[in-house]
DRENKE-884859 format. One record per residue (C-alpha): x negated, z negated, y; residue in three letters. Coordinates in steps of 0.05 Angstrom, whole numbers, plus 5000, padded with zeros to 4 digits. Layout:
# DRENKE-884859
XZYala
...
//
This chain:
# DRENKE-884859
310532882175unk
315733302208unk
311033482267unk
304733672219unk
309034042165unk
313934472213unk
307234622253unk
304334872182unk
309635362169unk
311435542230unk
303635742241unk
303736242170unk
311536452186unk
308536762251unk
301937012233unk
305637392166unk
306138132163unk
312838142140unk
319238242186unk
320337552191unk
324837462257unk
330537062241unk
325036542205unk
321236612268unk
327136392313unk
328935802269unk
321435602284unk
321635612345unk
329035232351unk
325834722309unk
319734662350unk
323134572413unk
328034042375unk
322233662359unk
319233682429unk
325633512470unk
326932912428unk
319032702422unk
320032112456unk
325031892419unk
321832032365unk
315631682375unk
319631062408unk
316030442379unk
322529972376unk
327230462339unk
328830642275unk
330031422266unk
329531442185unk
336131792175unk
336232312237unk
329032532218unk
330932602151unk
336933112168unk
332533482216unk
326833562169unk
331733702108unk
336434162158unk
330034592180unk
326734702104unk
333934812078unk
334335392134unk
327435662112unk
329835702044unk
336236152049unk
331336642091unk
327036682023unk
321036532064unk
314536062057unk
317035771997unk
309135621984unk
307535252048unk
314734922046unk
313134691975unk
306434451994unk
308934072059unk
314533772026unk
311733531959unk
303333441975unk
302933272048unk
307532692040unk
303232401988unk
297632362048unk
302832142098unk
305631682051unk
299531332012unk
299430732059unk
306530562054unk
307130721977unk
300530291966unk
304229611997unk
311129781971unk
307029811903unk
303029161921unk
309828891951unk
314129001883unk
307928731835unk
307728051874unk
315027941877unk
315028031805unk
308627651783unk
306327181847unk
310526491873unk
308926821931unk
310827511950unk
307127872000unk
313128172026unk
312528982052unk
309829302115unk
303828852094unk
299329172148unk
303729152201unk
305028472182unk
297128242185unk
296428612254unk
301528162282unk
299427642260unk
292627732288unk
294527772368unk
297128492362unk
303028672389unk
309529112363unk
308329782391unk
300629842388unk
301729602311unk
306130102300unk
301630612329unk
295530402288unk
299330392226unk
302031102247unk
294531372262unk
292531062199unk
297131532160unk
296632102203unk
288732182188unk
290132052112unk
295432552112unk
290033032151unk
284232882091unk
289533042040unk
291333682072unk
284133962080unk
282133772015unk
288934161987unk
287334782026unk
279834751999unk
276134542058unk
272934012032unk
266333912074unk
264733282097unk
262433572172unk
269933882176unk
273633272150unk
268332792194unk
269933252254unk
277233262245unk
277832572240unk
273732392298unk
278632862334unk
284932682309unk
283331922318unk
281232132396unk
287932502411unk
291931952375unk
288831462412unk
289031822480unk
296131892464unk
298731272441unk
295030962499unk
298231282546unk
304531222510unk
303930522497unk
303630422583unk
310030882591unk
313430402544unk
312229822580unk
314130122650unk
320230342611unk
326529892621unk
328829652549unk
333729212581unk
340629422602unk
343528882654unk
350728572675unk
352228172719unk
345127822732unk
343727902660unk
338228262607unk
339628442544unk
334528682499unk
335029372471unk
331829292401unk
332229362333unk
333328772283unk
326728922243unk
323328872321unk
327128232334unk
325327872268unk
317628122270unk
317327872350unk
319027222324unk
313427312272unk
309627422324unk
310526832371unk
309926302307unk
303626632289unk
300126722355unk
303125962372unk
307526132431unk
311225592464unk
318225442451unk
321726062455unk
329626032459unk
333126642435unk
341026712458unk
345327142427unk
351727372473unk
358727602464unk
363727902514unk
365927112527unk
359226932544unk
357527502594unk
363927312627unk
361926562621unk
354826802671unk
359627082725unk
361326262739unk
355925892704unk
349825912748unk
346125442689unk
347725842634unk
345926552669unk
339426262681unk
338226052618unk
340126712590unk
334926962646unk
329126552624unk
330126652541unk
324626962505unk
329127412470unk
337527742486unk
340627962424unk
346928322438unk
352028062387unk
358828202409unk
362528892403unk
365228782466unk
359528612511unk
355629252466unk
362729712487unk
361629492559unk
354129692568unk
356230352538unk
361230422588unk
356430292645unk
350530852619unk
346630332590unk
348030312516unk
344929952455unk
341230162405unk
343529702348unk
348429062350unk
344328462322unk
350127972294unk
347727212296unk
348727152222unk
345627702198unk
339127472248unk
339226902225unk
339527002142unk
333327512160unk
330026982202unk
330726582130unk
328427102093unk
322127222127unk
321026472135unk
321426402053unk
315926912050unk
311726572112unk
313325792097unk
315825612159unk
319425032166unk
327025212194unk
332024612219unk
339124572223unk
342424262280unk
350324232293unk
356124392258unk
361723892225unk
359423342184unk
357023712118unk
356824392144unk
348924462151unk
346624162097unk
351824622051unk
348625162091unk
341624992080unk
342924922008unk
347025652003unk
340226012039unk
335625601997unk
339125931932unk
338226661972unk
331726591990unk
327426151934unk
321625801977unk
324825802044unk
323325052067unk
328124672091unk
325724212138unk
332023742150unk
339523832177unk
343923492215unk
351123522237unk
353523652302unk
356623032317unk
351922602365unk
351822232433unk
347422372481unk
342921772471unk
340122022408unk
338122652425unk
330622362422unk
332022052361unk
334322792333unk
328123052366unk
322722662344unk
326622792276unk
324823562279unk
317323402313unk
315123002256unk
318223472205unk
314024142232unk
320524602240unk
318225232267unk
324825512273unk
330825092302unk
337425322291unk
343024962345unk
350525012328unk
354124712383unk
357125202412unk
356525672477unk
354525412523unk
352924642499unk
347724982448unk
343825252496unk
344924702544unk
341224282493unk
334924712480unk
333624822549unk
333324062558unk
330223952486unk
326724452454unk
320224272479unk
321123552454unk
322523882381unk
315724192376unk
319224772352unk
317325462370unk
323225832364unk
330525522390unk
337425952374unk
343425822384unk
347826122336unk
354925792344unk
358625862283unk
354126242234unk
353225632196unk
360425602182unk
360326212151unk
353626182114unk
356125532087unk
362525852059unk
367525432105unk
369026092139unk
369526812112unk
366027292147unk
370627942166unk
369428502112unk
365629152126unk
371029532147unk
374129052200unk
365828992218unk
365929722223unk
372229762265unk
369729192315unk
374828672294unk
370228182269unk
373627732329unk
379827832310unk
378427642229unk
375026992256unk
380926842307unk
385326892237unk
381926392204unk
381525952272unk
387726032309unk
385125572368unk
379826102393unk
386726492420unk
386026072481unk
379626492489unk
381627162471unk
386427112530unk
380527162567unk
377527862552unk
382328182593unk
379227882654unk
372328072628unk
374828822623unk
377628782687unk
370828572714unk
367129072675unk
371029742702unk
371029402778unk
363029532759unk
363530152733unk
366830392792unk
361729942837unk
367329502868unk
365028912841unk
362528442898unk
359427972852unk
352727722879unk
348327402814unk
344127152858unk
347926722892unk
345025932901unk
352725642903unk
354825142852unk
359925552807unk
365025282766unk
365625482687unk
370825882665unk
370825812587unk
//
């Protein structure tokens, strides 16, 4: 929409017979802000709502106070989007009427959703549903401007779709050469959004993927791979790298390699929920004190009417019945398994276990249940904000001081990289010793 419409008036701006040069140069400053940032812009795994919005709102705004092309700025801002728009307005409409009157909602982004779910992946759904609105957008701007022959709208569209899909193709191969994970210390972490995240898992339970385990890391557990050869290489082999911690987010900014978006494990995994309510899979609890999952299972249950629950179970087991526990979640269908053990026993345990569950997706998510369950408070949004959420935790549990003590040591470690004086070798075959 922003491309199409500042092309539109900056085309009739430019052409005009009128001494139009301070309109002309904000034109052209907005044309080259939309080309420097174009890749950014057409990024398939993040989420520029609220940038676009103040560039396209900033530029119009600008055209206004010059008194010029208040016809085409009218027409691009109130018609065009209807064009742009009709896809998303259509299953926002469809998503609202089903939530209201079906047991089962169809949820939104109900064509991105079905492309998924059919083999496609993120970024060349993203691109189809993009083409999709760009050629409605283009039928609703001929037939505004009266150019309503079916040869011209035929033609266009044959074009459009050609150059889209030129584009996106070539796009789609850039994207994949591009690095989307920032690394320390031997590991990846994934550089997405949540919505990506939560629609990749979508992905693997419909396409059937086997047993993916997603790990989420702090600043602790970064500092944890430096030592633990089994625990870096399980981070190495997940499926999926969330960054959670402020800390471990702080330090890839410090080393030119920042994230786009911190993914917290309880907010992943009440979305995980949410979409699972929607989808009917089956999601397991696994760990926590004696009463703690099941209090947890019932508190998402009352969030999310339909999610199904396929069993719980307390974190409180020998080794000798981890079969037991597993045929447990086989026979029950769990898609999703949720493991709260703690880092690094959690993962530990689906690396040796997950495939026995018949699950396809594994997390470990530490505490979360605690606070889902209400046994813990999670920090409010402005300690969130300030990156204190460790410290509001470490209030409530004045035992996990003994590990604060440690993120010294991991800031230490992290400047000795940034000033490449850090002689640590991740691939290294020696037995190393934990630290946490």
């Amino acid at each position: 929409l922003l491309t199409v419409s500042w092309t539109l008036v900056s085309t009739v701006i430019m052409l005009s017979s009128q001494n139009l040069r301070e309109a002309v140069q904000l034109c052209i400053i907005g044309m080259v802000l939309i080309l420097v940032f174009w890749s950014r812009h057409i990024h398939a795994y993040r989420r520029l709502t609220e940038p676009l919005t103040a560039l396209w709102g900033t530029l119009f705004a600008g055209l206004s106070i010059f008194g010029v092309s208040k016809g085409v700025a009218f027409y691009t801002l109130a018609v065009l989007p209807l064009g742009l728009f009709m896809l998303p307005l259509i299953e926002t409409s469809i998503s609202v009427v089903s939530a209201a009157f079906s047991p089962k909602p169809t949820g939104n982004l109900i064509l991105y959703r079905k492309l998924l779910s059919r083999g496609m992946d993120h970024a060349t759904s993203v691109h189809t549903v993009v083409m999709i609105c760009a050629f409605i957008g283009c039928i609703a701007a001929f037939i505004q401007i009266g150019t309503a022959s079916f040869f011209v709208l035929l033609t266009a569209a044959v074009a459009l779709s050609t150059v889209t899909w030129i584009f996106f193709r070539y796009a789609s191969k850039s994207d994949r050469s591009q690095a989307r994970k920032p690394g320390l210390w031997g590991i990846r972490v994934d550089n997405i959004s949540l919505n990506y995240a939560i629609t990749q898992v979508q992905h693997w339970i419909n396409k059937g993927t086997d047993h993916c385990i997603i790990v989420t890391p702090d600043a602790l557990a970064a500092l944890r791979s430096r030592t633990d050869s089994r625990y870096r290489r399980i981070i190495r082999n997940a499926a999926l790298v969330l960054p959670d911690g402020a800390g471990l987010i702080a330090a890839l900014k410090l080393l030119h390699t920042p994230i786009q978006e911190r993914i917290p494990g309880v907010e992943f995994t009440e979305h995980i929920c949410k979409r699972a309510s929607y989808e009917g899979w089956g999601i397991w609890f696994l760990g926590g004190a004696p009463g703690v999952a099941e209090a947890a299972a019932v508190k998402l249950s009352e969030k999310y009417p339909g999610l199904n629950i396929a069993g719980t179970r307390n974190g409180f087991f020998k080794d000798e019945e981890n079969d037991a526990i597993c045929i447990d979640i086989s026979r029950s269908g769990a898609k999703v398994l949720f493991v709260g053990l703690g880092v690094p026993k959690q993962e530990y345990w689906l690396e040796e276990n997950l495939v026995k569950t018949g699950a396809t997706v594994g997390m470990g998510i530490g505490g979360t249940m605690d606070v889902i369950s209400g046994k813990l408070t999670r920090a409010p949004r402005i300690w969130q904000k300030l990156c204190l959420e460790w410290l509001y935790r470490t209030i409530q549990e004045p035992w996990r001081w003994r590990r604060i003590l440690k993120l010294p040591e991991f800031a230490f470690y992290v400047l000795l990289t940034a000033l490449h004086l850090d002689t640590f070798n991740p691939n290294s075959s020696e037995e190393e010793s934990e630290v946490i």
